[in-house]
TIKEVEX-928011 format. One record per residue (C-alpha): residue in three letters; x, y, z; residue number from 1. Coordinates in nm, 4 decimals, padded with zeros to 6 digits. Last residue first. Layout:
BEGIN
pt aa:ALA	px:X	py:Y	pz:Z	i:NUM $
...
This chain:
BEGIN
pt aa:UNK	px:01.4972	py:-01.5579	pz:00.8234	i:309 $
pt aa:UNK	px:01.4509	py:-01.8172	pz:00.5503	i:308 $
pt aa:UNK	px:01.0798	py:-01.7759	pz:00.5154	i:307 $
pt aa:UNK	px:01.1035	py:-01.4288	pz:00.4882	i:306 $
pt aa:UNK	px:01.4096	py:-01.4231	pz:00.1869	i:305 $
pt aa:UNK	px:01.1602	py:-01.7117	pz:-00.0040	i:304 $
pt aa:UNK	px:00.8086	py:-01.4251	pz:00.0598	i:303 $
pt aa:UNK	px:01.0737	py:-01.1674	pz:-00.0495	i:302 $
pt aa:UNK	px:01.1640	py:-01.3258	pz:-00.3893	i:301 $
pt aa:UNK	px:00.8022	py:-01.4267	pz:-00.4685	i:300 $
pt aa:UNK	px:00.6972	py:-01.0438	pz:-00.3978	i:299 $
pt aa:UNK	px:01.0251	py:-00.9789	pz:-00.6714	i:298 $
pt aa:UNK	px:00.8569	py:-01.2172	pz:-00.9215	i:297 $
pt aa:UNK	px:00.5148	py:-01.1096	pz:-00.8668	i:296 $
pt aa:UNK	px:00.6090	py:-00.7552	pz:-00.8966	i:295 $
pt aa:UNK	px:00.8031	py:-00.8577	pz:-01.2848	i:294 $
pt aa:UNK	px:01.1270	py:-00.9400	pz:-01.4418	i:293 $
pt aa:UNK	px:01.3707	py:-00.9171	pz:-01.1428	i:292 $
pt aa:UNK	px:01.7097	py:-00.8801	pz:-01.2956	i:291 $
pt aa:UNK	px:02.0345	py:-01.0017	pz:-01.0838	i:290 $
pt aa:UNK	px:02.3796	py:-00.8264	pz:-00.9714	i:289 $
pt aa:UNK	px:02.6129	py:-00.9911	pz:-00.6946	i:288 $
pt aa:UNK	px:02.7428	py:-01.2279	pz:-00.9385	i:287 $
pt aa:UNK	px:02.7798	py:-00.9713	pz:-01.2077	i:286 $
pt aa:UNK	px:02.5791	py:-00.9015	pz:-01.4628	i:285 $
pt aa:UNK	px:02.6891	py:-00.8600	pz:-01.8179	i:284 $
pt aa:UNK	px:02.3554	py:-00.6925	pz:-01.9535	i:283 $
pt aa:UNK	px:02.1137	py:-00.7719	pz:-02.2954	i:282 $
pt aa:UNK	px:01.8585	py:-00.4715	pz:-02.1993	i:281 $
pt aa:UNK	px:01.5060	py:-00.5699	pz:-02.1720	i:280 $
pt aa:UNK	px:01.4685	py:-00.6501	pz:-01.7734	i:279 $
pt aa:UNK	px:01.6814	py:-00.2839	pz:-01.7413	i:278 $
pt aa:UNK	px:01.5057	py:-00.0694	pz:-01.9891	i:277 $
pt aa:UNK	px:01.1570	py:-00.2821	pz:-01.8875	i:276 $
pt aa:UNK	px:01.1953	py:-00.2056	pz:-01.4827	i:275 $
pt aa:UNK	px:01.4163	py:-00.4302	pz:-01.2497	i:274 $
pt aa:UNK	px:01.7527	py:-00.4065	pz:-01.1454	i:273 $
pt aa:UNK	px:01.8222	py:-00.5730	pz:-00.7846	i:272 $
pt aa:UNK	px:02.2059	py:-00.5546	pz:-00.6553	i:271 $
pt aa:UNK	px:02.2944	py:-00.7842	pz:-00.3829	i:270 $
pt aa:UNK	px:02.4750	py:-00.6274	pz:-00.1293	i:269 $
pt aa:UNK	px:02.9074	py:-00.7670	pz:-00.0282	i:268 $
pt aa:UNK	px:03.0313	py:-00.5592	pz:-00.3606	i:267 $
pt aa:UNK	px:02.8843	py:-00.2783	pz:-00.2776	i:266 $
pt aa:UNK	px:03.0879	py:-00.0363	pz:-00.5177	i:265 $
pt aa:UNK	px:03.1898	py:-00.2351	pz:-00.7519	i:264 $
pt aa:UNK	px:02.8214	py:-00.3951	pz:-00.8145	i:263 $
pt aa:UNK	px:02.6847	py:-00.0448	pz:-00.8335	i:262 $
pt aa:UNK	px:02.9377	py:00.0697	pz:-01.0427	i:261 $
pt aa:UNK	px:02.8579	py:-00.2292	pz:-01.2786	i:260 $
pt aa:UNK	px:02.5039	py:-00.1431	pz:-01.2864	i:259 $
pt aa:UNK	px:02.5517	py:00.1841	pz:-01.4459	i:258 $
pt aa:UNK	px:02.8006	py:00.1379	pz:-01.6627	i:257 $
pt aa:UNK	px:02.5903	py:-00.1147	pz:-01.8466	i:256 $
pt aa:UNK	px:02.3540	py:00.1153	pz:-01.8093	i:255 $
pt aa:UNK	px:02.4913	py:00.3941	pz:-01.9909	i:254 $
pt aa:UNK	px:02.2750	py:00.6741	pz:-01.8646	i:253 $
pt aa:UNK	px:02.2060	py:00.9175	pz:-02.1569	i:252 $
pt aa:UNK	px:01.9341	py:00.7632	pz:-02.3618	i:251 $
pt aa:UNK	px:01.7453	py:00.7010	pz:-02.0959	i:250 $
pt aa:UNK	px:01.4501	py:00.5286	pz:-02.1918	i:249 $
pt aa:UNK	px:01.1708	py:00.4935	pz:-01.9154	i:248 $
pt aa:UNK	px:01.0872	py:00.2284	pz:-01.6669	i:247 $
pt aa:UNK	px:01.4085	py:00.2290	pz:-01.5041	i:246 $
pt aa:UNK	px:01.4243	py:00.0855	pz:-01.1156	i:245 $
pt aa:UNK	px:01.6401	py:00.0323	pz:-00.8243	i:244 $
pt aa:UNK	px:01.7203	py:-00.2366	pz:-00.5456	i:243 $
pt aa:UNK	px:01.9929	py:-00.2440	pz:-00.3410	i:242 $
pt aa:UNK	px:02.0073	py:-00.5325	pz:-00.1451	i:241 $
pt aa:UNK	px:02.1760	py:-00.6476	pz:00.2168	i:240 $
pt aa:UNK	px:02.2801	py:-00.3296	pz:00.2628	i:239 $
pt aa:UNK	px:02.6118	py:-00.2450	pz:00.3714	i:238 $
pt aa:UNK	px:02.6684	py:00.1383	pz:00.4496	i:237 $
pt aa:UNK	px:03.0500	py:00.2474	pz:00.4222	i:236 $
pt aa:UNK	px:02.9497	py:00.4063	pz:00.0723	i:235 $
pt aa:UNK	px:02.6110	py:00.5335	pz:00.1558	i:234 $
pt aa:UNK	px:02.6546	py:00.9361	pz:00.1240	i:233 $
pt aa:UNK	px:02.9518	py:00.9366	pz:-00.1119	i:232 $
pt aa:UNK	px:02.8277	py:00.7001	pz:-00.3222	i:231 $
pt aa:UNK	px:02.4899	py:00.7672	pz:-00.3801	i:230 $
pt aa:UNK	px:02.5684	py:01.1221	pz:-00.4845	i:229 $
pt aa:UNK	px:02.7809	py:00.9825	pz:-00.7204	i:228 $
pt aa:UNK	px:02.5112	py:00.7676	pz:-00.8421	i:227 $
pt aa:UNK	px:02.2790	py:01.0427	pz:-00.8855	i:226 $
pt aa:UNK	px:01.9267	py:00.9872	pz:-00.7343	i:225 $
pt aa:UNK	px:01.6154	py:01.0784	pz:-00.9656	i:224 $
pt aa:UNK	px:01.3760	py:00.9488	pz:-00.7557	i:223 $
pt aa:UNK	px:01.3013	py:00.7961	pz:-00.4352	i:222 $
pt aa:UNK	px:01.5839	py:00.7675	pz:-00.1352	i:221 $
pt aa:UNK	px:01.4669	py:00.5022	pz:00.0394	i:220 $
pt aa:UNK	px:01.6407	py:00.3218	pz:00.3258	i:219 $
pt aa:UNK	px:01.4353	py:00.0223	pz:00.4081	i:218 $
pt aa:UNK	px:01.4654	py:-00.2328	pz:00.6804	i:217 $
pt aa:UNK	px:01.2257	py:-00.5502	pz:00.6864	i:216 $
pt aa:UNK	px:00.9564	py:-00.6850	pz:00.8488	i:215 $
pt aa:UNK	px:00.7587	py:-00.8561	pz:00.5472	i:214 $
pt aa:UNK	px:00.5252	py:-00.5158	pz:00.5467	i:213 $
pt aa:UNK	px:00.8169	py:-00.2937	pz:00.5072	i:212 $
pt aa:UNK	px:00.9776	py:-00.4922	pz:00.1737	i:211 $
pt aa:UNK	px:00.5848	py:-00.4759	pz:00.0527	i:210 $
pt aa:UNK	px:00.5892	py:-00.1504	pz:00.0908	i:209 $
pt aa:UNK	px:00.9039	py:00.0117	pz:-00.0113	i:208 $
pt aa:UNK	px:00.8243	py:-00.2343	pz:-00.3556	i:207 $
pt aa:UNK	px:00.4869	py:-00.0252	pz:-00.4017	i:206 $
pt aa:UNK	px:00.6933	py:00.2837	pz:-00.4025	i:205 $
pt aa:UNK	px:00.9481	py:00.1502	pz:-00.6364	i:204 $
pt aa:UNK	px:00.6608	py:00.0679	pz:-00.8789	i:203 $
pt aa:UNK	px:00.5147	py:00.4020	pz:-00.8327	i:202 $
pt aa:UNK	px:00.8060	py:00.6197	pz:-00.8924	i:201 $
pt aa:UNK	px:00.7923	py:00.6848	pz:-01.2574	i:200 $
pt aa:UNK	px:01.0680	py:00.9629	pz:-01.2886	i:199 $
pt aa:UNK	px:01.3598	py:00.8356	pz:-01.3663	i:198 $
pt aa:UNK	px:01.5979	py:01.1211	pz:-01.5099	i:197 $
pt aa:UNK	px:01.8618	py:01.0257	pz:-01.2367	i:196 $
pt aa:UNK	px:01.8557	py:00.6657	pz:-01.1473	i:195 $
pt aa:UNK	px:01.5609	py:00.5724	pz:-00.8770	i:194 $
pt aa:UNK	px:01.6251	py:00.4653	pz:-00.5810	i:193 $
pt aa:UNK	px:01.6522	py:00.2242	pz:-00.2562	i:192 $
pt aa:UNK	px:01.8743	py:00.0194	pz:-00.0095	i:191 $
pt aa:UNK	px:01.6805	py:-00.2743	pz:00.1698	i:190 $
pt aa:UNK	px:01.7989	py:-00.3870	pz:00.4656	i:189 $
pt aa:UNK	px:01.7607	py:-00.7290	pz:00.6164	i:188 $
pt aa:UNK	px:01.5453	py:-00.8192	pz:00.9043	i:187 $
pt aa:UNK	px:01.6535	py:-01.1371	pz:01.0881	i:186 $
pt aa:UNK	px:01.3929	py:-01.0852	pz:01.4359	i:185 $
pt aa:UNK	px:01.1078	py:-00.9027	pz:01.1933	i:184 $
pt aa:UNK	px:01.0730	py:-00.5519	pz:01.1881	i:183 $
pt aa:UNK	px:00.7389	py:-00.2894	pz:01.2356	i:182 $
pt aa:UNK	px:00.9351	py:00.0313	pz:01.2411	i:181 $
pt aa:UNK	px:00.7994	py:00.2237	pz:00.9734	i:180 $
pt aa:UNK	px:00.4078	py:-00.0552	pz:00.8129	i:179 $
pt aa:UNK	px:00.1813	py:00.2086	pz:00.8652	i:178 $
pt aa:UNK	px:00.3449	py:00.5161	pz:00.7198	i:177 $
pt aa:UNK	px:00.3750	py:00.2692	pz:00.4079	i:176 $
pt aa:UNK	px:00.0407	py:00.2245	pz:00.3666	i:175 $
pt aa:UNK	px:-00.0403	py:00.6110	pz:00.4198	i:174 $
pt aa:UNK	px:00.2854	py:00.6828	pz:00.1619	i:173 $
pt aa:UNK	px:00.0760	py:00.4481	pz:-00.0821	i:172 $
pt aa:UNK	px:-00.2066	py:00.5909	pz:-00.0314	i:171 $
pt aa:UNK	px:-00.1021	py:00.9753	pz:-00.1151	i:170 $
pt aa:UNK	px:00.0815	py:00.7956	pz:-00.4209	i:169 $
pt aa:UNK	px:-00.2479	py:00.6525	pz:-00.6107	i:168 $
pt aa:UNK	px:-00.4107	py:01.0284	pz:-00.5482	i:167 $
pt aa:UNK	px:-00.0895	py:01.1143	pz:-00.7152	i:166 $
pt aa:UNK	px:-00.0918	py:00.9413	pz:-01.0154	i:165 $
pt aa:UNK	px:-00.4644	py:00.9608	pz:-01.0906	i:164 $
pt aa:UNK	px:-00.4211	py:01.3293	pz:-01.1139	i:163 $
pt aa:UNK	px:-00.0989	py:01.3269	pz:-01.3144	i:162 $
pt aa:UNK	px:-00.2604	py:01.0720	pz:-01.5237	i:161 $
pt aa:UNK	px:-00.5576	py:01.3085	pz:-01.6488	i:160 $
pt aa:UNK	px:-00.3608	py:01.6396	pz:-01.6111	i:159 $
pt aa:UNK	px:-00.1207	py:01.4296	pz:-01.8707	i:158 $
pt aa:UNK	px:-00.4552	py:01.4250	pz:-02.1045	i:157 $
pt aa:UNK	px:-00.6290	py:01.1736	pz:-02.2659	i:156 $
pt aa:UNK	px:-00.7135	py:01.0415	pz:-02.5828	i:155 $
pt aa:UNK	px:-00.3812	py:01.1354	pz:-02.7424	i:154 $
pt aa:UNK	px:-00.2662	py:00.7963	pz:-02.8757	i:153 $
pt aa:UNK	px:-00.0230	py:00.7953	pz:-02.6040	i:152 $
pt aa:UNK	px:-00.2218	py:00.9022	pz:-02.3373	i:151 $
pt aa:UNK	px:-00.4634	py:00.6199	pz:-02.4101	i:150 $
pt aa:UNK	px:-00.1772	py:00.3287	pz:-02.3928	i:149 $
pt aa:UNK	px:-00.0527	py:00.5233	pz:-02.0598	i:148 $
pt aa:UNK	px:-00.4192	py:00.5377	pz:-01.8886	i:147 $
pt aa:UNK	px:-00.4533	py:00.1336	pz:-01.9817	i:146 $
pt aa:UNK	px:-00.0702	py:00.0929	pz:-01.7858	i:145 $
pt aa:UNK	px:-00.1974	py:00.2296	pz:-01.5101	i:144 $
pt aa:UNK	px:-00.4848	py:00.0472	pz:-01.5011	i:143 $
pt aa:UNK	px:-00.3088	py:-00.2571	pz:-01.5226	i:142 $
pt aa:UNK	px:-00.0888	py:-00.1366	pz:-01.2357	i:141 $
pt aa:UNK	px:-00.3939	py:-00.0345	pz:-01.0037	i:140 $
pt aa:UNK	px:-00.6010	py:-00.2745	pz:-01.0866	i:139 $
pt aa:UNK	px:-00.4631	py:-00.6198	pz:-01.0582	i:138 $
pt aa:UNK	px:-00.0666	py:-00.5785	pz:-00.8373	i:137 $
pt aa:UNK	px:-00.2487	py:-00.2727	pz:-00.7249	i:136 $
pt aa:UNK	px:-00.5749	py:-00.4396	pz:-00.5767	i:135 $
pt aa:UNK	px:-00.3987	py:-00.7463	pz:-00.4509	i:134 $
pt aa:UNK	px:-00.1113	py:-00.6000	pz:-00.2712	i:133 $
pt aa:UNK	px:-00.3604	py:-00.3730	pz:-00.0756	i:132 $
pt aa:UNK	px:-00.5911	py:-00.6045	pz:00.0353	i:131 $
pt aa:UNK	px:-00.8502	py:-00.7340	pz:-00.1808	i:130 $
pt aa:UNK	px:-01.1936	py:-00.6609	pz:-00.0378	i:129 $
pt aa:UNK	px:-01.0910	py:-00.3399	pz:00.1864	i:128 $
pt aa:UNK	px:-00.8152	py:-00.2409	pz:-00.0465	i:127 $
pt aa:UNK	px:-01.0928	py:-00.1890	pz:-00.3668	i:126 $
pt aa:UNK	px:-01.3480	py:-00.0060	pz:-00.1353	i:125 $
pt aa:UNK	px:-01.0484	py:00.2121	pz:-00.0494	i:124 $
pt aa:UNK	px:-00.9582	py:00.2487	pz:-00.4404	i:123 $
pt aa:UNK	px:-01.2886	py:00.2670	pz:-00.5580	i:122 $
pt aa:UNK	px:-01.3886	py:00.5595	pz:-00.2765	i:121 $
pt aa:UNK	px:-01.0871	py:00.7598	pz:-00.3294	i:120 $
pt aa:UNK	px:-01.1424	py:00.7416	pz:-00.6955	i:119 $
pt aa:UNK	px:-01.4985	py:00.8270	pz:-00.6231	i:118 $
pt aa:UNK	px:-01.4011	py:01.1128	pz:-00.4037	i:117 $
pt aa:UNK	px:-01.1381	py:01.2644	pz:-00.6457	i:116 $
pt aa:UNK	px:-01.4114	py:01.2720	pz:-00.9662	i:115 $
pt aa:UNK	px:-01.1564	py:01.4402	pz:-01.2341	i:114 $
pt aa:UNK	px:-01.4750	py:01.3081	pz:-01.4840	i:113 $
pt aa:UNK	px:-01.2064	py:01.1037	pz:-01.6820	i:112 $
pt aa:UNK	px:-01.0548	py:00.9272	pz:-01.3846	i:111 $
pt aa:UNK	px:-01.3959	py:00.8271	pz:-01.2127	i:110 $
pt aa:UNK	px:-01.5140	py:00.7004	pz:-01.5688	i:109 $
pt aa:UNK	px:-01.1054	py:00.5648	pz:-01.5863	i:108 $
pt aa:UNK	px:-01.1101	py:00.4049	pz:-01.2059	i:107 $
pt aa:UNK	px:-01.4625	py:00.2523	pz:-01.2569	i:106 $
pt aa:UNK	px:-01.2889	py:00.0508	pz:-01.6144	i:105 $
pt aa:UNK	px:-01.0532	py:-00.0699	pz:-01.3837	i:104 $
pt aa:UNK	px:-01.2713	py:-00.2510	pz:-01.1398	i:103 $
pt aa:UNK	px:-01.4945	py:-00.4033	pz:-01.4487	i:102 $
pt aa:UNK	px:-01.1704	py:-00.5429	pz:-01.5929	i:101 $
pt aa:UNK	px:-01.0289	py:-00.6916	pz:-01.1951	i:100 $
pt aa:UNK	px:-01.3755	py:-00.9501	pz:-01.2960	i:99 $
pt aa:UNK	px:-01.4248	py:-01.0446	pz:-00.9041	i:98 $
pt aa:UNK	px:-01.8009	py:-00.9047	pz:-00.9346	i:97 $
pt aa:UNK	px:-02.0199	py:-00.8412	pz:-00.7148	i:96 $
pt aa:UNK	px:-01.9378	py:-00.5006	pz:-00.5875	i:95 $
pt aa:UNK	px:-01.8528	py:-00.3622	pz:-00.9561	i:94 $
pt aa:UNK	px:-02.1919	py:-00.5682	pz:-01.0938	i:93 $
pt aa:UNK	px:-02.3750	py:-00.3361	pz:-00.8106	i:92 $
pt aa:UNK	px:-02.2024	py:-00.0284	pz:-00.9258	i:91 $
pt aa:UNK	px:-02.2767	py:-00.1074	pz:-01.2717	i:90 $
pt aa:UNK	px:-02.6649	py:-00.2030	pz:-01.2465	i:89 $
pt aa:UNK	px:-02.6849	py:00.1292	pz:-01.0703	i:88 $
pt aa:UNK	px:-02.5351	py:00.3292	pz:-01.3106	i:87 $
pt aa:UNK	px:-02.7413	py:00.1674	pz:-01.5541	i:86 $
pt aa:UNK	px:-03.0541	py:00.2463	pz:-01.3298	i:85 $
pt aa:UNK	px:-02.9895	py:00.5893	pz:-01.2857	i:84 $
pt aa:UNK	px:-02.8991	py:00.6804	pz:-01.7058	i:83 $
pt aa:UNK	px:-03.2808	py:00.4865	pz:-01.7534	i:82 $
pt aa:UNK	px:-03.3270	py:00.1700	pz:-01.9013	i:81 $
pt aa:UNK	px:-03.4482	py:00.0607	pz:-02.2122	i:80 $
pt aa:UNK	px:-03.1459	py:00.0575	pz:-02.4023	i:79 $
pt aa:UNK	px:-02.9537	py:-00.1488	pz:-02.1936	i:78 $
pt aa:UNK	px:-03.1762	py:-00.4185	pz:-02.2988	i:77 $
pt aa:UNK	px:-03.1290	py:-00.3955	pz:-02.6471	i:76 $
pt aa:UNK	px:-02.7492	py:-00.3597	pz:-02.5888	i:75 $
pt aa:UNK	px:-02.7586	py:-00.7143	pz:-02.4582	i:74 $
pt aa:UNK	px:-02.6306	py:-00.7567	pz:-02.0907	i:73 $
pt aa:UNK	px:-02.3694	py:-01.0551	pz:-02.0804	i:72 $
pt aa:UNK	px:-02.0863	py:-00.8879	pz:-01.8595	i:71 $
pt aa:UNK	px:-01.9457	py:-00.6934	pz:-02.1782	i:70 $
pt aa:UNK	px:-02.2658	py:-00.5137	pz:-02.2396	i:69 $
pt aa:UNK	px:-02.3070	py:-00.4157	pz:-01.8617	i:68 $
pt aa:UNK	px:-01.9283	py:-00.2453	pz:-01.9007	i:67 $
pt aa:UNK	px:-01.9823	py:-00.0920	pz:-02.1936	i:66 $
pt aa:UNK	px:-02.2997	py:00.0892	pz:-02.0923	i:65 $
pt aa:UNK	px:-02.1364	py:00.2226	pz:-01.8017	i:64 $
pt aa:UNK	px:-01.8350	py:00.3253	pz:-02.0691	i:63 $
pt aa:UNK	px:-02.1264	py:00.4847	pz:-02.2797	i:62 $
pt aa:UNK	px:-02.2799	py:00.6809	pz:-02.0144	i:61 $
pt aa:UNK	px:-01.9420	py:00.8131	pz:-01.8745	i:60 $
pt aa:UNK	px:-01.8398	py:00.9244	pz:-02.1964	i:59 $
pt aa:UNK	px:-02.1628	py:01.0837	pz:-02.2812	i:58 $
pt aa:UNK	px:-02.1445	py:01.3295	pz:-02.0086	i:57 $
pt aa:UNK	px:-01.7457	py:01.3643	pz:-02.0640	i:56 $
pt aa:UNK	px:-01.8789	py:01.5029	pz:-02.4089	i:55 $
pt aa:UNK	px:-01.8917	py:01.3316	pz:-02.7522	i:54 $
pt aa:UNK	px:-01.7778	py:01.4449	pz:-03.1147	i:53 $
pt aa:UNK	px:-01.9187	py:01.4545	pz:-03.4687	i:52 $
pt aa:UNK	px:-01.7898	py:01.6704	pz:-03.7174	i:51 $
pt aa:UNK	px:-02.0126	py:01.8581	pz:-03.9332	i:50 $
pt aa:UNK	px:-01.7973	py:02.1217	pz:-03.9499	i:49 $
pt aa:UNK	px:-01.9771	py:02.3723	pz:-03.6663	i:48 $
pt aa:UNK	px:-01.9214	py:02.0665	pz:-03.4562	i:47 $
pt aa:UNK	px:-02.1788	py:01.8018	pz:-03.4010	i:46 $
pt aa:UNK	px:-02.3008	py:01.6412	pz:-03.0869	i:45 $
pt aa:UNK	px:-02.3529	py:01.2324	pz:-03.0854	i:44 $
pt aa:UNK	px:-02.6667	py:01.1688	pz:-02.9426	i:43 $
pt aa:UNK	px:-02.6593	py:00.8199	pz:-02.7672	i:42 $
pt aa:UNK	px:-02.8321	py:00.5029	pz:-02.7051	i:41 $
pt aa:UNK	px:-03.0712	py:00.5838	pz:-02.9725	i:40 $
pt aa:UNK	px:-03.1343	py:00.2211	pz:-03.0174	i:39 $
pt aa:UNK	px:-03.1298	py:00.1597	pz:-03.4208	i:38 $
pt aa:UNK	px:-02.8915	py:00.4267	pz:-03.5391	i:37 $
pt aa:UNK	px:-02.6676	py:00.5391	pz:-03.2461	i:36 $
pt aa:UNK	px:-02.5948	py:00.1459	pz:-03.1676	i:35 $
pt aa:UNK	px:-02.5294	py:00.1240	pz:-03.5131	i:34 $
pt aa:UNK	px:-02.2607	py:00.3726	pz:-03.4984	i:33 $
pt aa:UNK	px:-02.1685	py:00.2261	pz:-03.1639	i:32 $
pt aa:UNK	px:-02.0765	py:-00.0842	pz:-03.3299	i:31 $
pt aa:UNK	px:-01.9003	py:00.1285	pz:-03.6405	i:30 $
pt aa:UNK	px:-01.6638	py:00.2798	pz:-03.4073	i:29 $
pt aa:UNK	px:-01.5618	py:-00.0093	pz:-03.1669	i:28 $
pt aa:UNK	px:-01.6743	py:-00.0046	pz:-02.8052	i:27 $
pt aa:UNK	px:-01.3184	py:-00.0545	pz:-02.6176	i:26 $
pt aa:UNK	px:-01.4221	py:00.2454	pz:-02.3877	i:25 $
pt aa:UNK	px:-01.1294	py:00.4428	pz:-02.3926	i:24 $
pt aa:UNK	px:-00.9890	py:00.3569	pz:-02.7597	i:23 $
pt aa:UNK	px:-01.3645	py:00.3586	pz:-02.9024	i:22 $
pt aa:UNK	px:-01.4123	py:00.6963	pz:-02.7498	i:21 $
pt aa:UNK	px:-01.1033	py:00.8593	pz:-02.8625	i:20 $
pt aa:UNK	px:-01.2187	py:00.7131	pz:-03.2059	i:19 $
pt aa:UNK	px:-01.5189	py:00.8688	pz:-03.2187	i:18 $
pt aa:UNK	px:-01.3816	py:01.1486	pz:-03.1267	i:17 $
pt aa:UNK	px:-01.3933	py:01.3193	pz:-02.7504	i:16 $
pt aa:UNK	px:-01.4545	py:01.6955	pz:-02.6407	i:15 $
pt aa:UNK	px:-01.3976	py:01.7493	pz:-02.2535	i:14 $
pt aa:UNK	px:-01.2673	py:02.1299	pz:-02.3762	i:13 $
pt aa:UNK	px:-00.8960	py:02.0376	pz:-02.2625	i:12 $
pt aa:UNK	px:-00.8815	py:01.7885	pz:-02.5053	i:11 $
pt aa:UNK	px:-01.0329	py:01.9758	pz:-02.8277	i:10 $
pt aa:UNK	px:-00.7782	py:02.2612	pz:-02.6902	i:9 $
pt aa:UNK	px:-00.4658	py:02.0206	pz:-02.7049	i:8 $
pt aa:UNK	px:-00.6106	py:01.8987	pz:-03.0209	i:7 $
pt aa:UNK	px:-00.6283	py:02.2491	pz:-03.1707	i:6 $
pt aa:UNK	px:-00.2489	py:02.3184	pz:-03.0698	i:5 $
pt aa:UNK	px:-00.0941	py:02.0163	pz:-03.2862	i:4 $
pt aa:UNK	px:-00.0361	py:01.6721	pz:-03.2663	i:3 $
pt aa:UNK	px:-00.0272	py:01.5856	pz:-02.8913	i:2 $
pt aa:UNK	px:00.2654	py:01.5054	pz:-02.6631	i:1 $
């Protein structure tokens, strides 16, 4: 997951390059170069080789300072003001503002600092003002999917997503706690899983949800289900749908395979895929078997399936 030993310990040591800090913060190198130079916005530190590098302390300053700069605040400006009243400025522009960029960059300074109770605070302020479906169909996901760009080019650690993942989850299972045994007069049941190897459970979680908050019946099983397994245990169940989910390769489930036992063996549910390895694969579905491209797409789905009940 990283290059060698000494980045892993860079990393773990709340040490940042120049170019970690241009890939979290979106400030390019040579702009905050010459933001260094001519407003002494920040000290870079220096290693015993010269190099220069940046703590979480600057980290947070400079993606505060991002954020005003991006929402029409010249860096001259910025400048003059204290650490307090930029964070200020930002928190107020955060409650103020229905930019979903602003919201996101809050959850990676919260993210980056380990800070649980402001990432509990974001994300309950967040759910408040937008609802839940809202904030994680334009935060949470995009944000999300920010923390997995800077993972891969080694700007942040897996402690970093693994503690934004399950802070994310712990809501989600409140949300869904919330919603067990609240069904509408033509509920349909939902069956539900991840393939074996899947590990990325959000997106199915967030599905549970909305399928539980539209009065219908769920039977979720989570992740890393085998299909034999499956079989045995829900083969004289009919649900209505089966829905499941692959967001990462698997290079040793044949999905074509896959999908057609699932077809074969409920042939009376319709079978959801959705998730890029299933949405990008070229497959022979079936007629009970369709893909569902994107959240919006399967919400859409449900909010049709409601009004017809």
């Amino acid at each position: 997951m990283f290059t060698s030993n000494q980045t892993y310990l860079k990393k773990t040591l709340g040490t940042f390059s120049i170019k970690d800090i241009e890939a979290i913060t979106g400030i390019k190198s040579h702009t905050l170069r010459i933001w260094e130079q001519r407003y002494g916005i920040i000290t870079p530190k220096r290693s015993e080789t010269n190099i220069r590098f940046y703590d979480d302390a600057d980290l947070k300053t400079l993606l505060n300072i991002s954020v005003l700069n991006e929402n029409g605040y010249k860096i001259s400006e910025i400048a003059k003001m204290s650490p307090k009243a930029i964070s200020e400025k930002v928190v107020h522009l955060g409650q103020q503002c229905t930019e979903y960029k602003i919201h996101i960059r809050s959850f990676i300074s919260a993210m980056m600092s380990f800070d649980e109770t402001a990432f509990h605070r974001l994300l309950n302020t967040y759910i408040l003002q937008m609802g839940i479906e809202e904030t994680f169909l334009h935060i949470v996901f995009p944000f999300l999917t920010e923390v997995g760009m800077l993972w891969q080019v080694g700007s942040i650690l897996p402690s970093h997503e693994h503690f934004v993942s399950n802070i994310i989850k712990q809501k989600m299972y409140v949300a869904i706690d919330g919603q067990i045994g609240k069904f509408c007069s033509n509920r349909k049941k939902f069956l539900m899983f991840l393939p074996e190897s899947e590990k990325h459970s959000l997106g199915l979680l967030f599905a549970n949800y909305v399928i539980r908050s539209r009065g219908h019946e769920v039977l979720y099983l989570g992740q890393e289900v085998p299909l034999l397994d499956l079989r045995d245990a829900f083969k004289n169940e009919n649900p209505d749908y089966i829905l499941t989910m692959m967001t990462a390769a698997q290079p040793d489930i044949d999905k074509q395979g896959f999908v057609n036992f699932l077809a074969e063996n409920w042939p009376n549910s319709q079978v959801l895929l959705t998730g890029p390895q299933f949405v990008k694969s070229n497959l022979a579905l079936s007629k009970n078997t369709r893909t569902i491209n994107s959240l919006n797409e399967f919400i859409g789905m449900l909010n049709t399936l409601s009004i017809a009940s």
